[in-house]
DOFILO-406923 format. One record per residue (C-alpha): residue number from 1; residue in one letter; x, y, z. Coordinates in pm, 1 decimal, always signed. Example, Ala and Ser with C-alpha at 12.3 -4.5 7.8 and 13.67 -1.06 7.14 Angstrom:
2
(lotor 1 'A' (+1230.0 -450.0 +780.0)),
(lotor 2 'S' (+1367.0 -106.0 +714.0)),
END
This chain:
99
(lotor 1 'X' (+9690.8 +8632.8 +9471.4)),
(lotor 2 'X' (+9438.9 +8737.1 +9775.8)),
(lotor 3 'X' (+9188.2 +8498.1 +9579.5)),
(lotor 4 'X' (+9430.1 +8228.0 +9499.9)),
(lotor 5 'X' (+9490.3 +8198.8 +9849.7)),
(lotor 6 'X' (+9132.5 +8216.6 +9966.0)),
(lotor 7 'X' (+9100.3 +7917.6 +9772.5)),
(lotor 8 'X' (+9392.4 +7721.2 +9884.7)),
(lotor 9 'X' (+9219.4 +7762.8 +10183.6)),
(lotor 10 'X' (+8895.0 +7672.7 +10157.2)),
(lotor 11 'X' (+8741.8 +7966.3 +10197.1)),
(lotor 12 'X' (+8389.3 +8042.4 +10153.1)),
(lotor 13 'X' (+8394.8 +8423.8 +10096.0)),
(lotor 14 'X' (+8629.4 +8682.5 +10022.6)),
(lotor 15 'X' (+8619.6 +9055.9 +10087.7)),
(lotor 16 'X' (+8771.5 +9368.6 +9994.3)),
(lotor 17 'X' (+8767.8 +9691.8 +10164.4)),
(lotor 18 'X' (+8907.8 +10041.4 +10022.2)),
(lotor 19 'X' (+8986.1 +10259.5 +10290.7)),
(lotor 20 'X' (+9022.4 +10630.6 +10179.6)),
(lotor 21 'X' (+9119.1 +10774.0 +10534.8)),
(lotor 22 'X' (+9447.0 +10924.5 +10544.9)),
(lotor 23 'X' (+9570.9 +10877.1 +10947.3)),
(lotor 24 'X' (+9761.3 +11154.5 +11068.0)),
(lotor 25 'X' (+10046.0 +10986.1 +11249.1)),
(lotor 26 'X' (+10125.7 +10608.9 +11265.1)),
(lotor 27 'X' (+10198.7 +10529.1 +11682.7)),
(lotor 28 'X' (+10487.6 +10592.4 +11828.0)),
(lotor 29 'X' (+10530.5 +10275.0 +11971.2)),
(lotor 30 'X' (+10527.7 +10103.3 +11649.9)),
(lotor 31 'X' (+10792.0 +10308.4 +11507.2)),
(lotor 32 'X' (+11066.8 +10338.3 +11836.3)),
(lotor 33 'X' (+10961.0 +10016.6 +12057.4)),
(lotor 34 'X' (+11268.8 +9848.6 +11888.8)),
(lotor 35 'X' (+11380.3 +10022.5 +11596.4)),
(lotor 36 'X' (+11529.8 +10350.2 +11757.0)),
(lotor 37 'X' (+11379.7 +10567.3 +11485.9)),
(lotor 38 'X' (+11471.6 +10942.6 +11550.9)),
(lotor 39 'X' (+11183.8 +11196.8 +11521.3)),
(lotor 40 'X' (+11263.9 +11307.5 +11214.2)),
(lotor 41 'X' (+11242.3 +10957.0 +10990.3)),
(lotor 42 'X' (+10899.9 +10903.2 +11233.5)),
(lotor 43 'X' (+10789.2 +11192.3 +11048.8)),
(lotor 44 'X' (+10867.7 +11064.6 +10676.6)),
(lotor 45 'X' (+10711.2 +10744.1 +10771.3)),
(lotor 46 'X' (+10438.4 +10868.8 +10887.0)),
(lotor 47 'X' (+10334.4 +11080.8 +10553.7)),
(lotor 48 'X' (+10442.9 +10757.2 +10344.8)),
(lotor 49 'X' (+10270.1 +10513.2 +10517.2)),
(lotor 50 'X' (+9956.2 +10627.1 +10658.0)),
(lotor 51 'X' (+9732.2 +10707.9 +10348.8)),
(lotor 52 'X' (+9459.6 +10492.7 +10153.9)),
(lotor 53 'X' (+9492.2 +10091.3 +10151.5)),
(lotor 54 'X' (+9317.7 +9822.7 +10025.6)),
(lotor 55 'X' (+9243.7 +9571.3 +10335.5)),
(lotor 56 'X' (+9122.7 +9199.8 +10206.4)),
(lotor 57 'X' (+8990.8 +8891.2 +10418.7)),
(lotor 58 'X' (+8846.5 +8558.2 +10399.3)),
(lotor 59 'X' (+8616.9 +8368.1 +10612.9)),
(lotor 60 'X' (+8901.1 +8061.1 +10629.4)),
(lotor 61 'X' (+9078.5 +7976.6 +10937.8)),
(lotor 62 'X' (+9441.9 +8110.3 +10957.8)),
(lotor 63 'X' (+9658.4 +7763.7 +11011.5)),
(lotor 64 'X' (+10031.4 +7711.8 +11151.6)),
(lotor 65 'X' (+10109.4 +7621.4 +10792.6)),
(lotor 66 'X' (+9994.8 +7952.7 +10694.3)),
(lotor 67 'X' (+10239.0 +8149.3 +10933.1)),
(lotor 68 'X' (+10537.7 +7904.5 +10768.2)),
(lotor 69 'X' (+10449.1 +7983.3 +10453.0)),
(lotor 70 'X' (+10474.4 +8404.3 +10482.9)),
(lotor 71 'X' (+10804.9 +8363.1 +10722.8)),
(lotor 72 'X' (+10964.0 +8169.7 +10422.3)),
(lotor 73 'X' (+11082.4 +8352.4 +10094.3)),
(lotor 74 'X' (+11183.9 +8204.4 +9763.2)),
(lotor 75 'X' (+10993.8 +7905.1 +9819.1)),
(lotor 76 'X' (+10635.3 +7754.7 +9820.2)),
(lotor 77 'X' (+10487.4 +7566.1 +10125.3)),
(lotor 78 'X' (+10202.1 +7428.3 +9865.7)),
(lotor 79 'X' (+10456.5 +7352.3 +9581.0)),
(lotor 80 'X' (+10404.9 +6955.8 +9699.4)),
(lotor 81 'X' (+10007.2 +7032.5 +9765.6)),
(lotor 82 'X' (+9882.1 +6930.0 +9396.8)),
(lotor 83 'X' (+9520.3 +7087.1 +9425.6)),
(lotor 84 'X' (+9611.0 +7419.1 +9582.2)),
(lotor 85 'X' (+9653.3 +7721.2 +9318.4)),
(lotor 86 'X' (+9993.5 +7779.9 +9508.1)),
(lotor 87 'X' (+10200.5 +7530.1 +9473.6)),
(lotor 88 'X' (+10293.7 +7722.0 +9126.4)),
(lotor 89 'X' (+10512.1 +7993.7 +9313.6)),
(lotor 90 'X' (+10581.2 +8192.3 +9581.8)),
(lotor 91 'X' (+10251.9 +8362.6 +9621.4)),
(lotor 92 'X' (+10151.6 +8616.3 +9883.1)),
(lotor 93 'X' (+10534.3 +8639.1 +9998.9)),
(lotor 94 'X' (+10531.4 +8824.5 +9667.5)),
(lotor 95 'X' (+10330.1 +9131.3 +9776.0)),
(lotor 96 'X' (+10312.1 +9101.0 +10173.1)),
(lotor 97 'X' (+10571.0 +9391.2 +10223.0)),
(lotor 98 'X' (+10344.4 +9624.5 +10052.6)),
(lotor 99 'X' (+9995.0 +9559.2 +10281.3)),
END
């Protein structure tokens, strides 16, 4: 899917980077800024989500059509775009909650 989309947008190169590091604690602000997490669920979160992760990127611009097209679920912003790879499904909103 990272490629597909790489393609869609013109992109020249693609990379991926597997980072092994396993961060200690995620920071607080991200967790209680507007969420109101107590201590104890900052905790859990912070064992579950700060291991390993694959990171990708291309050299493409990142468009206004790009940020329409991951704020919209159940539906392709490509699916009238007859040369892009996408316009077959719903793409990266597929696997976006997992990165």
């Amino acid at each position: 899917e990272v490629i597909q989309n790489a393609d869609d947008a013109r992109a020249t190169e693609v990379k991926f980077y597997l980072d092994y590091r396993n961060l200690e604690t995620l920071p607080i602000s991200l967790l209680q800024s507007q969420s109101g997490v107590s201590a104890r669920d900052q905790e859990e979160l912070s064992k579950q989500f700060t291991g390993p992760a694959l990171l990708s990127y291309n050299n493409a611009p990142f468009r206004e059509e790009d940020w329409e097209g991951i704020q919209t679920t159940y539906q392709s912003v490509k699916a009238n775009s007859p040369n892009k790879v996408g316009k077959f499904g719903i793409g990266f909103n597929s696997v976006y909650h997992i990165t």
